[in-house]
MIBAVEX-7677 format. One record per residue: x, y, z of N, C-alpha, C in turn; residue in one letter. Coordinates in Angstrom, 3 decimals. Example, Ala and Ser with C-alpha at 12.3 -4.5 7.8 and 13.67 -1.06 7.14 Angstrom:
MIBAVEX-7677
ATOM      nc1      nc2      nc3     cac1     cac2     cac3      cc1      cc2      cc3 res
ATOM   13.190   -5.690    7.800   12.300   -4.500    7.800   13.200   -3.300    7.800   A
ATOM   12.850   -2.250    7.080   13.670   -1.060    7.140   12.900    0.030    7.870   S
END
This chain:
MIBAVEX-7677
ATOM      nc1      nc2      nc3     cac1     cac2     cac3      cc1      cc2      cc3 res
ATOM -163.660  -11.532   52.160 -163.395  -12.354   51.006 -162.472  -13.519   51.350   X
ATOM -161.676  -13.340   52.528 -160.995  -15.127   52.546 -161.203  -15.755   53.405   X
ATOM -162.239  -15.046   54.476 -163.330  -15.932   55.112 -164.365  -16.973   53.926   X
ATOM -164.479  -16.424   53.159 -165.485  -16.977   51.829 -164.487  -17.728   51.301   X
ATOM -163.260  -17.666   50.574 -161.789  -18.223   50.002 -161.734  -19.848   50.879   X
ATOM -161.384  -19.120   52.050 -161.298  -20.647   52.785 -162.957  -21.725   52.802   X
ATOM -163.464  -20.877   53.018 -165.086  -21.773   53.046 -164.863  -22.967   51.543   X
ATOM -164.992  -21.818   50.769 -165.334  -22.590   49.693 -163.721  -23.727   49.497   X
ATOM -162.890  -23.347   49.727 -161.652  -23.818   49.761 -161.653  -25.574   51.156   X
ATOM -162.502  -25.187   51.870 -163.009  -26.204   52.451 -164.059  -27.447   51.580   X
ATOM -165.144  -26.063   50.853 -166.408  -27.258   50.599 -165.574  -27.817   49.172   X
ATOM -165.149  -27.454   48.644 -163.961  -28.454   47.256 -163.125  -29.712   47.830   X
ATOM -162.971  -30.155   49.156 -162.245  -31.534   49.466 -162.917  -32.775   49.316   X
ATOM -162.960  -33.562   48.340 -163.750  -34.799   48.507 -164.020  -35.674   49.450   X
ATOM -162.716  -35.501   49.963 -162.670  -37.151   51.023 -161.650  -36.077   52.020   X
ATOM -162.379  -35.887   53.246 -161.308  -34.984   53.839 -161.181  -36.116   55.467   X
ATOM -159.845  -35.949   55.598 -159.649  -36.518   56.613 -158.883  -36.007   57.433   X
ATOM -158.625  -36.489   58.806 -158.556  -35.624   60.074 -156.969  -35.795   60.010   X
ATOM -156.766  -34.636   60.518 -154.461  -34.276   60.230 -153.894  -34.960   61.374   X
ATOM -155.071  -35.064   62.713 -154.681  -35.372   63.724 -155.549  -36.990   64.359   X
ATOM -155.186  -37.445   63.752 -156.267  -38.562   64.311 -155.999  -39.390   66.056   X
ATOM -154.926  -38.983   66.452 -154.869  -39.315   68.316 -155.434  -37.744   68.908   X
ATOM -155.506  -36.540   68.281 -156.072  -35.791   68.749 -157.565  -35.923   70.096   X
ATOM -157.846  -34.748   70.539 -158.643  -35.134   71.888 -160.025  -34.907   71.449   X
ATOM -160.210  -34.736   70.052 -161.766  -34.236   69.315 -162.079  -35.565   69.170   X
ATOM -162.542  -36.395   70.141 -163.394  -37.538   69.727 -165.024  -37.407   70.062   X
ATOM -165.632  -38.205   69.250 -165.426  -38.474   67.887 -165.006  -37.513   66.806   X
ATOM -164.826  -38.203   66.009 -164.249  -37.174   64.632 -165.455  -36.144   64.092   X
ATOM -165.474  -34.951   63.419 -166.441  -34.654   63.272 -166.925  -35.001   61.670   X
ATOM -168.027  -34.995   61.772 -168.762  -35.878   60.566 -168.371  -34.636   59.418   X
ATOM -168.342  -35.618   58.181 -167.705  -34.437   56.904 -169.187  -33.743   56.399   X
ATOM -170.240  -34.286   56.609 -171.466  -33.401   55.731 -171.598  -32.580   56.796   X
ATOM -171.877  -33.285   58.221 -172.609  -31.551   59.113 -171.142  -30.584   59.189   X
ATOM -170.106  -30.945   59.070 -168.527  -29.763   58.671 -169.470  -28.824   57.103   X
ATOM -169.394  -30.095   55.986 -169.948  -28.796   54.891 -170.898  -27.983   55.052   X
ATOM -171.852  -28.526   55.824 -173.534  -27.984   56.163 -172.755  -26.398   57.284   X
ATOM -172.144  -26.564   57.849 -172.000  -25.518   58.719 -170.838  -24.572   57.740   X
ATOM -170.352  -24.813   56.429 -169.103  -23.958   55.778 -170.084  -23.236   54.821   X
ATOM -171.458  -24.271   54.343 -172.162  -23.585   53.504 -172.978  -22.522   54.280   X
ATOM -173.169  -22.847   55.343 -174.118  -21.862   56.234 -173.142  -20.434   56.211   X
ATOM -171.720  -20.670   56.400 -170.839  -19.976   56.802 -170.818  -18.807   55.715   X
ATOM -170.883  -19.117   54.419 -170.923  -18.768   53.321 -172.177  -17.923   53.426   X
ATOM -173.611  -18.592   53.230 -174.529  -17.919   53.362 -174.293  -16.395   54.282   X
ATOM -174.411  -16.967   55.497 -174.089  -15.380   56.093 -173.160  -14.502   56.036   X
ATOM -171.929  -15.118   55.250 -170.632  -13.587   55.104 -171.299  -13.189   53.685   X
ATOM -172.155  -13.900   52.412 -173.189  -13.557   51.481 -173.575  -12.203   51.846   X
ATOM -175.055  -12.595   52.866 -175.769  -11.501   53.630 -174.994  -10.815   53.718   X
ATOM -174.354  -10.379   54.925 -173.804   -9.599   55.498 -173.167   -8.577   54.129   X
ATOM -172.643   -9.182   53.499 -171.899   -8.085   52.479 -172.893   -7.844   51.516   X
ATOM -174.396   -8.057   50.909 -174.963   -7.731   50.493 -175.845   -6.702   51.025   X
ATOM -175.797   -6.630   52.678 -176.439   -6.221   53.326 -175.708   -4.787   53.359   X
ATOM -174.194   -4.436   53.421 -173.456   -3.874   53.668 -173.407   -2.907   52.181   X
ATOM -173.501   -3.806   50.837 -173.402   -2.818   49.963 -174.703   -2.456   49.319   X
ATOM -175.986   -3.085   50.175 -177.275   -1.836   49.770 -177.599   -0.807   50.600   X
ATOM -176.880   -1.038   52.106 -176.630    0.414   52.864 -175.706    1.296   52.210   X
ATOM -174.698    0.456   51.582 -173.739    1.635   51.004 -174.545    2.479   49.549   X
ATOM -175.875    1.983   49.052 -176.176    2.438   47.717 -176.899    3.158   48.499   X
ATOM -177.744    3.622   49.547 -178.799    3.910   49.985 -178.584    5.604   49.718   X
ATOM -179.533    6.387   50.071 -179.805    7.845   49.531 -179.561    8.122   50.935   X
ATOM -178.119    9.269   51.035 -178.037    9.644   52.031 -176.422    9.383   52.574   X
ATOM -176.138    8.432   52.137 -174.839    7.414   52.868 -173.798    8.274   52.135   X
ATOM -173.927    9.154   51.336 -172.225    9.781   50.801 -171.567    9.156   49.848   X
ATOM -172.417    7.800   49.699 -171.072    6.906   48.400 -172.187    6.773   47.265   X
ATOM -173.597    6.937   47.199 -174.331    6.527   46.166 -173.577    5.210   45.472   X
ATOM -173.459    5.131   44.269 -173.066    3.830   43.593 -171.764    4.247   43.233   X
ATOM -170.838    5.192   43.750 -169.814    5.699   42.900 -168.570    4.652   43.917   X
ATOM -167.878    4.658   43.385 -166.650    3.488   44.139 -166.585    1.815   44.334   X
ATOM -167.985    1.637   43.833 -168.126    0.507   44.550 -168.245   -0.792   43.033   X
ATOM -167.739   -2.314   43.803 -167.085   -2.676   42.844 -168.261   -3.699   41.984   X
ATOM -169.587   -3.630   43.088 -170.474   -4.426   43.073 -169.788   -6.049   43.508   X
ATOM -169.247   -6.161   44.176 -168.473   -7.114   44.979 -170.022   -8.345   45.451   X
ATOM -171.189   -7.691   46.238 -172.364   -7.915   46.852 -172.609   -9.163   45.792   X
ATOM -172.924   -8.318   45.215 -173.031   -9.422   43.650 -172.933  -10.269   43.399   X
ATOM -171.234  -10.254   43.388 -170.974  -11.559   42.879 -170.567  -12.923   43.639   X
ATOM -170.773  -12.406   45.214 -170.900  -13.354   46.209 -171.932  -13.622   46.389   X
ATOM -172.966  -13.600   46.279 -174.138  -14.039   45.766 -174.336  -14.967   44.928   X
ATOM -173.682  -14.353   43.054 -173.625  -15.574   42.303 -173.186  -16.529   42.765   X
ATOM -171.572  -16.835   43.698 -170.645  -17.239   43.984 -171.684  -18.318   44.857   X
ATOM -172.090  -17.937   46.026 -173.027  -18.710   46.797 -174.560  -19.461   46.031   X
ATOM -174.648  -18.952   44.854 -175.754  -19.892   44.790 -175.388  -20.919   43.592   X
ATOM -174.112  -21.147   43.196 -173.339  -22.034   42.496 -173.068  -23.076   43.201   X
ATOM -172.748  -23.192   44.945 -172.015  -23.885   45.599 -172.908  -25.190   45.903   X
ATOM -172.029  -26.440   45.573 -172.841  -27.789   45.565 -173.806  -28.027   46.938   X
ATOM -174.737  -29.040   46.924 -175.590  -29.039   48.567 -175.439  -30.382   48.590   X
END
């Protein structure tokens, strides 16, 4: 969740500019392929935890649906809200 926190905490900067500009990262890196790779970033910690809590519902696994906060969910909603 603050792997996802910071992502999205990234894709909310309008005009983002570099902290270090004599730094040795030349050229600067471009601000859409930065969002394109935070939204990707997003996408797969998505998966992964959706992936994680339909193994956890699965018949067999010991937790059935009991404990769980449906978290899967709402990073999901969360990800398909996020601007492109």
């Amino acid at each position: 969740e603050e792997a996802l926190a910071e992502c999205e905490r990234g894709l909310r900067i309008d005009d983002p500019s570099d902290p270090e500009p004599d730094s040795l990262r030349l050229p600067a890196p471009d601000p859409d392929q930065l969002r394109a790779e935070l939204r990707n970033l997003v996408q797969k910690a998505n998966l992964a935890s959706i992936s994680t809590w339909v193994k956890n519902l699965a018949p067999g696994s010991g937790r059935g649906t009991s404990g769980h906060s449906g978290s899967g969910l709402l990073l999901a909603a969360r990800a398909s809200s996020l601007p492109e």
